[in-house]
C-alpha positions as CSV (number, residue, x, y, z in Angstrom):
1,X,110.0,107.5,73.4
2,X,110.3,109.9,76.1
3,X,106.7,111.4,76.9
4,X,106.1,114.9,79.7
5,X,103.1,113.1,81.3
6,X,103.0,109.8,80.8
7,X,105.4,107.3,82.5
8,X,105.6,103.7,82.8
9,X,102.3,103.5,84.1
10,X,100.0,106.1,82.8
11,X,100.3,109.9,84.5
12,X,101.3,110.1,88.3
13,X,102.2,113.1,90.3
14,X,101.6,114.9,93.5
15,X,97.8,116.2,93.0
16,X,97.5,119.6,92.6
17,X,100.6,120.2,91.0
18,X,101.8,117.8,88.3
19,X,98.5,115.9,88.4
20,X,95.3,118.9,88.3
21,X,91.7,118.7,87.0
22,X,92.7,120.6,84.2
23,X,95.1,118.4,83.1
24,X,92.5,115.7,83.8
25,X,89.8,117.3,82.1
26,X,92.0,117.8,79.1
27,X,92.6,113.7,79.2
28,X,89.0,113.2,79.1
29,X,88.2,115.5,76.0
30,X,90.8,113.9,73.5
31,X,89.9,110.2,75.0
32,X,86.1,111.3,74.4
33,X,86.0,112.9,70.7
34,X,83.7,110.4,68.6
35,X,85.0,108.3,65.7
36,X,82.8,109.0,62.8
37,X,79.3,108.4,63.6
38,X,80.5,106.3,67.0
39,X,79.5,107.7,70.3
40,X,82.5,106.8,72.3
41,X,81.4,105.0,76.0
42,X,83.9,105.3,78.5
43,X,84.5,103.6,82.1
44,X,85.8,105.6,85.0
45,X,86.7,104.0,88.4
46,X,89.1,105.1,91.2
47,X,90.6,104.3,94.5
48,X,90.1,105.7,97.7
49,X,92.5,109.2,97.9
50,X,90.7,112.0,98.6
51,X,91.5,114.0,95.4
52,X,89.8,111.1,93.2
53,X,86.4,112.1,93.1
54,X,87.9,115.8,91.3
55,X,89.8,114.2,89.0
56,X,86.8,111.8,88.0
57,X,84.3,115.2,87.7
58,X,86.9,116.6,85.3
59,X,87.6,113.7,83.6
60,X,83.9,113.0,82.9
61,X,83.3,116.4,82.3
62,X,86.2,116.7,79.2
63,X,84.7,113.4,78.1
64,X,80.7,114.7,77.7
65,X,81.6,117.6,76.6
66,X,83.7,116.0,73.8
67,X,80.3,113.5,73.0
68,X,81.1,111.1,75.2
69,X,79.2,108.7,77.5
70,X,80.8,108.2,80.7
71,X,79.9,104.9,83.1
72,X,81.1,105.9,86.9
73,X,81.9,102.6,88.6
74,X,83.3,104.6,92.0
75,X,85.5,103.0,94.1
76,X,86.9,99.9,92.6
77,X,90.3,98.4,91.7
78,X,92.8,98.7,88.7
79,X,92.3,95.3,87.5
80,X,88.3,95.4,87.6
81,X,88.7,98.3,85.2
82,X,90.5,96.2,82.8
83,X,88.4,93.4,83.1
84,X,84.9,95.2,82.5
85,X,86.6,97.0,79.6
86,X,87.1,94.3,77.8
87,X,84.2,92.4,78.7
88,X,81.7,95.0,78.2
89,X,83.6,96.5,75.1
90,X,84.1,100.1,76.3
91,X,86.2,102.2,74.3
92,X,88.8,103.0,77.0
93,X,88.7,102.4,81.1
94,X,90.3,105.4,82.8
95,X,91.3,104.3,86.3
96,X,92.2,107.2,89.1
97,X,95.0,106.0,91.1
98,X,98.4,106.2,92.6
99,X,98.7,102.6,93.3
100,X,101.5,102.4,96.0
101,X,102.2,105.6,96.4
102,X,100.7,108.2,99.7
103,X,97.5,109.8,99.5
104,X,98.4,113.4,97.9
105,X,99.7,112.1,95.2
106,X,97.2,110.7,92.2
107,X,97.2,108.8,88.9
108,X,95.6,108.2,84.9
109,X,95.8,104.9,83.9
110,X,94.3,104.4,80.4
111,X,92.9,101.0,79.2
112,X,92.0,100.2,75.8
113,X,88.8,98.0,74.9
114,X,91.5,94.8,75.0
115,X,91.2,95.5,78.8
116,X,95.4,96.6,78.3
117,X,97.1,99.6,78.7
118,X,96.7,102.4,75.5
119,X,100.4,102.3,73.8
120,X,102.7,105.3,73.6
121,X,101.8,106.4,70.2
122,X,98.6,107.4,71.8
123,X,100.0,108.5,75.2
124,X,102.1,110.7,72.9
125,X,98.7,112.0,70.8
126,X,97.1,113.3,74.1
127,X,100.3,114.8,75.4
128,X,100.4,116.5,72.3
129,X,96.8,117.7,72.7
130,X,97.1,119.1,76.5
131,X,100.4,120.8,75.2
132,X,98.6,122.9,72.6
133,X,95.2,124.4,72.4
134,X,92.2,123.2,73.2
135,X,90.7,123.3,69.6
136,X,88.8,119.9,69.7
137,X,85.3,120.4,68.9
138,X,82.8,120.6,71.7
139,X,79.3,118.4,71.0
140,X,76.3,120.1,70.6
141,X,73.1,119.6,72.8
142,X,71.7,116.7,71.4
143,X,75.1,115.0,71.1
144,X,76.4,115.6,74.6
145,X,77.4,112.8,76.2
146,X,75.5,111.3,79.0
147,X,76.8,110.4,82.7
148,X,76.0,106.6,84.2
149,X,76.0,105.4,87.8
150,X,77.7,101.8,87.0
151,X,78.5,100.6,90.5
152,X,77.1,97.2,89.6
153,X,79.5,96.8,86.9
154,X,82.0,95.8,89.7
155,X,79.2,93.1,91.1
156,X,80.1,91.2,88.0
157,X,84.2,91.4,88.2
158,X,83.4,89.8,91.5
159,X,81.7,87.5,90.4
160,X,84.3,86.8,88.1
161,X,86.7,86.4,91.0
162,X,84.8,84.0,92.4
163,X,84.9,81.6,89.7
164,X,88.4,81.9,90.0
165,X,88.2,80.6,93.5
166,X,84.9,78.8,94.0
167,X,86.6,75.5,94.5
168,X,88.4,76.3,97.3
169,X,87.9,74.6,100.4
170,X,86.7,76.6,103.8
171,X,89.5,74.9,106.1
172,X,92.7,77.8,105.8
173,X,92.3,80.6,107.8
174,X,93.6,84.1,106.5
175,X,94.2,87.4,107.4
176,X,94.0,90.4,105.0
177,X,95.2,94.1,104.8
178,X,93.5,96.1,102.2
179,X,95.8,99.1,102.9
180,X,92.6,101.7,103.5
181,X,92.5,101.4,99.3
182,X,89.9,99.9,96.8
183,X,90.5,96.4,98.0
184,X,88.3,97.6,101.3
185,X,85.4,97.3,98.9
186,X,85.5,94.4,97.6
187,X,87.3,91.8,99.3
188,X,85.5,91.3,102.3
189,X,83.0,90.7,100.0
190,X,84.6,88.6,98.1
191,X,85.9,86.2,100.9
192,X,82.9,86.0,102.4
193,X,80.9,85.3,99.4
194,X,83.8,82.1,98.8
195,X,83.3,81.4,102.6
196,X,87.0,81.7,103.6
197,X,87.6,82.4,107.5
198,X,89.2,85.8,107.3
199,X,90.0,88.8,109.6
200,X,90.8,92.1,107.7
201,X,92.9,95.4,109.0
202,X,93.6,98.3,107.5
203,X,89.9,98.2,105.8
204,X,88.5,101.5,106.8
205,X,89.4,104.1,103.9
206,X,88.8,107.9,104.7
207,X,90.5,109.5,101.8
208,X,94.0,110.5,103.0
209,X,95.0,106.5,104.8
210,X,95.7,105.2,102.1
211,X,98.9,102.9,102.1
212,X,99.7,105.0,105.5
213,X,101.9,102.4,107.4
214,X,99.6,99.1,105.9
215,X,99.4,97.6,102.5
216,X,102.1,96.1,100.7
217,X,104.7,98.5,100.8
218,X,104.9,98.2,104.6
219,X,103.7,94.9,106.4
220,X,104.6,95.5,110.0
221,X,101.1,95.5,111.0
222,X,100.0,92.4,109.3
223,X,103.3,90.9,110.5
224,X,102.7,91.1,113.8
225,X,98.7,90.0,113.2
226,X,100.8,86.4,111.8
227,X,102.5,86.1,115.4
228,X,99.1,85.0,117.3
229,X,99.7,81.9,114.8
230,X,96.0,81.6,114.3
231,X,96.7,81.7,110.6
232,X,97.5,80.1,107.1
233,X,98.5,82.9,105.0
234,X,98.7,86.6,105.3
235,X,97.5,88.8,102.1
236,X,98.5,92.5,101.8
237,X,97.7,94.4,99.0
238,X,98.4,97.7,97.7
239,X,96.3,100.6,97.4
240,X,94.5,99.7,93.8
241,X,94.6,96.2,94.1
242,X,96.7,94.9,91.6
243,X,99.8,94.4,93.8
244,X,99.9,91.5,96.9
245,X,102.7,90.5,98.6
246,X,102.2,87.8,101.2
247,X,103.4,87.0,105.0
248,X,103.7,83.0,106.1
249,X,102.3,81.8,110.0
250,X,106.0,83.0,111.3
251,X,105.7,86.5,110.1
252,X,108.0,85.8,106.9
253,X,107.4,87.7,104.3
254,X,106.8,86.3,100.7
255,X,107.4,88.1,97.9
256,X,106.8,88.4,94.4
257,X,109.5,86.2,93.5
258,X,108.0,83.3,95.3
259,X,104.5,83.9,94.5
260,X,106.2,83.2,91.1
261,X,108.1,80.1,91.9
262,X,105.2,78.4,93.3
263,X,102.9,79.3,90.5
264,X,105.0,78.2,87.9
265,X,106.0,75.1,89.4
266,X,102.3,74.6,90.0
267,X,101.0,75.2,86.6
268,X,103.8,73.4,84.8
269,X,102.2,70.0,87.0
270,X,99.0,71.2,85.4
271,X,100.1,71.7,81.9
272,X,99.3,75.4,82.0
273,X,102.7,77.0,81.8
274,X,103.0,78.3,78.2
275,X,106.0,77.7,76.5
276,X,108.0,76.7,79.3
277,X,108.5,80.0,80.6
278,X,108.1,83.2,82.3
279,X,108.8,86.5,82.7
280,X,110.6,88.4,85.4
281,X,112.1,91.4,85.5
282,X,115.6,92.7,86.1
283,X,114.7,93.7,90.1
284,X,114.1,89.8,90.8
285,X,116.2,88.0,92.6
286,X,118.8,85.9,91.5
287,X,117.6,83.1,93.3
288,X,114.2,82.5,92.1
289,X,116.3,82.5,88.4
290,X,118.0,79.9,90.0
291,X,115.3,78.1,91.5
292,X,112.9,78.2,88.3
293,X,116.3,77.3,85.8
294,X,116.4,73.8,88.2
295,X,113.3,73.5,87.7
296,X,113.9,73.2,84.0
297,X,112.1,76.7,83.3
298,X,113.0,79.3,81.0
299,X,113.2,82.8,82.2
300,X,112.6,86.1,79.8
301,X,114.0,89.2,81.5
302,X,112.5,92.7,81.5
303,X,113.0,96.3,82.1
304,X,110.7,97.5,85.4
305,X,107.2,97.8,85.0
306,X,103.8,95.9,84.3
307,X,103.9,97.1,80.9
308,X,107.1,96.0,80.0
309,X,106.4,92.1,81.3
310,X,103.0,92.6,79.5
311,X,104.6,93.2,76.5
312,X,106.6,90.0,77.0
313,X,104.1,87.8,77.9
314,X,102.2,88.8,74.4
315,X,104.8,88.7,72.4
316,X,106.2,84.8,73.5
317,X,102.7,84.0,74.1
318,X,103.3,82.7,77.5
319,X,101.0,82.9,80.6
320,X,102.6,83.7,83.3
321,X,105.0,86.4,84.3
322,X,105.7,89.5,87.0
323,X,107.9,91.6,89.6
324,X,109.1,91.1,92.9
325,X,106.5,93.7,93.7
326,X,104.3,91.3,94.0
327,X,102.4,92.9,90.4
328,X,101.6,88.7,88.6
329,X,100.0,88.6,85.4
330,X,98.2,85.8,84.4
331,X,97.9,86.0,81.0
332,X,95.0,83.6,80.6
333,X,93.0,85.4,83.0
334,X,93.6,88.9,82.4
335,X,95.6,91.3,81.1
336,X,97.2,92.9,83.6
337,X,98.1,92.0,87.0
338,X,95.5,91.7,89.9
339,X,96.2,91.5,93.4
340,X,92.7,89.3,94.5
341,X,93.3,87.2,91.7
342,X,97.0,86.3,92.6
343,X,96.2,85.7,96.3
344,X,93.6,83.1,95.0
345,X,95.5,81.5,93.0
346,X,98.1,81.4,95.6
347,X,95.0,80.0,98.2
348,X,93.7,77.4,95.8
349,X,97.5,75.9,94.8
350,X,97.8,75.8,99.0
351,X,94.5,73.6,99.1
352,X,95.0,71.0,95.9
353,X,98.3,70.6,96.6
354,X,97.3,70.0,100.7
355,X,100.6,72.1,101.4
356,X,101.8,75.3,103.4
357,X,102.6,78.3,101.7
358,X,106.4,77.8,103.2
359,X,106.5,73.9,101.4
360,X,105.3,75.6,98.6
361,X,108.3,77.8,98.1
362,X,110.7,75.5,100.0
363,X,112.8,75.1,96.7
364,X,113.4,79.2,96.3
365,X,116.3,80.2,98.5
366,X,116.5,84.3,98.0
367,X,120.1,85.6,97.7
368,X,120.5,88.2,100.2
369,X,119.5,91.9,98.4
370,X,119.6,95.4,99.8
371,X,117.4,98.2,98.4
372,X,117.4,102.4,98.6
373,X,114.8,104.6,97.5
374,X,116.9,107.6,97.4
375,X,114.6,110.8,96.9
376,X,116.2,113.3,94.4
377,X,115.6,116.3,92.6
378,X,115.6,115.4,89.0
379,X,115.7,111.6,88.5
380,X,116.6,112.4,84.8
381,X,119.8,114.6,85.3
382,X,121.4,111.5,87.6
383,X,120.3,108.6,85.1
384,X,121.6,110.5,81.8
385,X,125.1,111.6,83.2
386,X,127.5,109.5,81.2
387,X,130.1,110.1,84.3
388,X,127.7,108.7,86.6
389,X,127.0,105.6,84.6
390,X,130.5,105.6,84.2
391,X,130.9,105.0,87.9
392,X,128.2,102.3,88.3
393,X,130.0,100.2,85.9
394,X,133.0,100.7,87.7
395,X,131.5,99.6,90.7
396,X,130.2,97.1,88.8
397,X,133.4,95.5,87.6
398,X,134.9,96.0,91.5
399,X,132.3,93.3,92.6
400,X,132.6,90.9,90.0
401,X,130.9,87.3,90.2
402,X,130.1,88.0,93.7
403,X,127.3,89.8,92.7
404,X,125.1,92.2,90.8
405,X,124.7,96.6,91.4
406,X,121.2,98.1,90.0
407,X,120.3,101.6,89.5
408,X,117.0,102.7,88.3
409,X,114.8,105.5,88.2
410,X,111.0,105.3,89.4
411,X,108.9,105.1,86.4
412,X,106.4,107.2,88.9
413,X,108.3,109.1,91.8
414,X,111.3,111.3,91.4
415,X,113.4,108.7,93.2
416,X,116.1,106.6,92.2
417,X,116.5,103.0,93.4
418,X,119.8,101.5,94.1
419,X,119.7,97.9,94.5
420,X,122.1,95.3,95.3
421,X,122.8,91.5,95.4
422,X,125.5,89.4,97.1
423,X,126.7,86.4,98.5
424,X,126.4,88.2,102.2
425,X,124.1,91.1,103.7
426,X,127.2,93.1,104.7
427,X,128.4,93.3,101.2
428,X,125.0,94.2,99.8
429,X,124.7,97.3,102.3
430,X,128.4,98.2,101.7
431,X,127.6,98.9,97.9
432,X,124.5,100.3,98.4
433,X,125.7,102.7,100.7
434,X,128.5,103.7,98.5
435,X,126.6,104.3,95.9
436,X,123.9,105.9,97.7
437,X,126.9,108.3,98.9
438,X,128.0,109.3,96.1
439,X,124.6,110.2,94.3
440,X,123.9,112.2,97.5
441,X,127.5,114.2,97.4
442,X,127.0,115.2,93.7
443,X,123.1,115.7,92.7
444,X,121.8,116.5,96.6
């Protein structure tokens, strides 16, 4: 199904233009109209961009004046929304947020009260809704809804966190870059509450350095933090929280791929892998397929997106799974992927198992891979015409069994990636860039 707003991970766009209060507000009212006699109650965080407290006033707004009850939890992360839904049996969780992406532009992410994402049959009900006119009945007076500070909701998804952690010894040493988004707010917290020793960067959020040159879509920074070897593990996550990608004592980085290995290896010792298997998606590289097939695990492959290795993990009941994006869902914690809970697993598997993050992932060896985010026009017009698909499968057959071509449109962005994978870096980039080429020669 093909939905105007709603993409593979709620609504996303550059605020002001795709993503307005209006379109916000509109959101809130259909999410907000009462079932029956039910007076809907509704939880509403956000992360640090500068446009999020507008889009939470309409939001909130659409949702009272449809007879809702609106908890504000502020600035908090995607996956503390998805936890306090479901523990506190909200009706939905709206989260404002853009994830990875800069400052000016914004998200909706919609949780049901299972604490996971509302399906597209609903997605499609609301897009039908902002689309037409807005005939939904407003409440009266007495049956307005109401607006609650709930900061101290997020108090209790760290406390939840801790549990998660609590067992972990004080003896590694870590450095952390909360990429000026939500994680500012809580991991410090968090870490010191578990009594880690750990130096943060990139913790000072001012509403427009968010993800600006930190976080885990660029880890120069905390790279070069690694080289004064005064630490165990570095931890970068992305601007809502439910993304980390990791950098070892030499500066390495590790992505989601090995955070993957090393968990499945590790729970399959503790009897907690479900079924044997997990899920990755068709971005990961060949060589943690490899790695985890030795291993004697079975792999389920996915389109892109959270959703789509959600979806998996439910439906083969299994308990692990996730992208090279460092996005990890575990399935017996929650329900969606959550950056502080990944690097704690990841801490805690370092400490019981008395081993460095780079034994850890010793038996992963990543196949060299080259990846483009070409910015284009229409994302749709390139992915849909049949002569261009033609031409990826021609390249395609030209490289044979010495590799793999990917081309993908951003579920978010109007960008297409182009990803390879080869037996060598130079044949990688030589693909890439031909393919790169042509898109630019023929769309650009």
């Amino acid at each position: 199904m093909s939905l105007k707003y709603f993409g593979t991970d709620g609504v996303r766009g550059l605020y002001g233009e795709k993503l307005t209060p209006k379109l916000a507000y509109r959101i809130g009212r259909y999410l907000g109209q009462p079932e029956g006699e039910h007076r809907k109650r509704i939880l509403l965080g956000r992360d640090t961009r500068a446009s999020g407290d507008v889009l939470a006033s309409a939001l909130a707004t659409g949702m009272m004046v449809s007879g809702a009850d609106v908890y504000d939890a502020a600035v908090t992360t995607t996956p503390s929304i998805s936890y306090l839904v479901k523990e506190n049996l909200f009706d939905y969780g709206v989260m404002i947020s853009a994830s990875h992406n800069p400052y000016y532009d914004n998200g909706i992410k919609v949780f049901a009260v299972s604490g996971e994402k509302i399906d597209a049959e609903l997605e499609a009900r609301i897009e039908t809704y902002i689309d037409g006119p807005d005939d939904l009945p407003c409440a009266s007076n007495e049956e307005m809804g109401r607006f609650f500070y709930a900061q101290y909701l997020v108090d209790s998804y760290k406390d939840f966190l801790y549990t998660k952690g609590k067992a972990l010894g004080t003896n590694l040493r870590i450095a952390v870059d909360c990429a000026n988004g939500s994680a500012s707010y809580i991991a410090p917290k968090l870490f010191n509450q578990l009594g880690i020793r750990t130096s943060f960067i990139h913790n000072d959020p001012n509403g427009v350095n968010i993800n600006e040159n930190c976080g885990s879509t660029n880890l120069a920074s905390l790279k070069e933090k690694m080289q004064s070897r005064k630490y165990d593990l570095g931890i970068a996550f992305d601007g809502d929280a439910d993304r980390v990608l990791l950098v070892d004592p030499n500066g390495n980085e590790i992505d989601g791929d090995a955070i993957i290995y090393l968990s499945a290896i590790n729970m399959v010792k503790r009897g907690k892998l479900h079924n044997n298997k997990v899920v990755l998606t068709v971005m990961s590289n060949l060589g943690v397929k490899n790695a985890l097939k030795e291993a004697g695990i079975e792999i389920i492959e996915t389109s892109v997106g959270d959703k789509y290795v959600h979806q998996a993990i439910k439906e083969h009941h299994l308990s692990l799974g996730g992208e090279q994006s460092g996005h990890i869902i575990f399935s017996d914690d929650l329900n969606t992927g959550d950056g502080l809970l990944t690097a704690l697993k990841v801490l805690k598997t370092m400490y019981f198992e008395k081993a460095t993050i780079n034994e850890l992932v010793a038996g992963f060896k990543k196949l060299p891979q080259y990846l483009v985010n070409l910015d284009v026009k229409d994302k749709r017009i390139i992915m849909n015409d049949p002569e261009f698909n033609k031409y990826v499968r021609d390249v395609e057959e030209k490289l044979g069994s010495r590799g793999r071509i990917l081309v993908r449109a951003s579920g978010t962005q109007e960008i297409v990636r182009v990803m390879a994978e080869a037996e060598s870096d130079e044949l990688c980039h030589a693909i890439v860039d031909e393919v790169v080429k042509y898109i630019e020669e023929k769309y650009l």
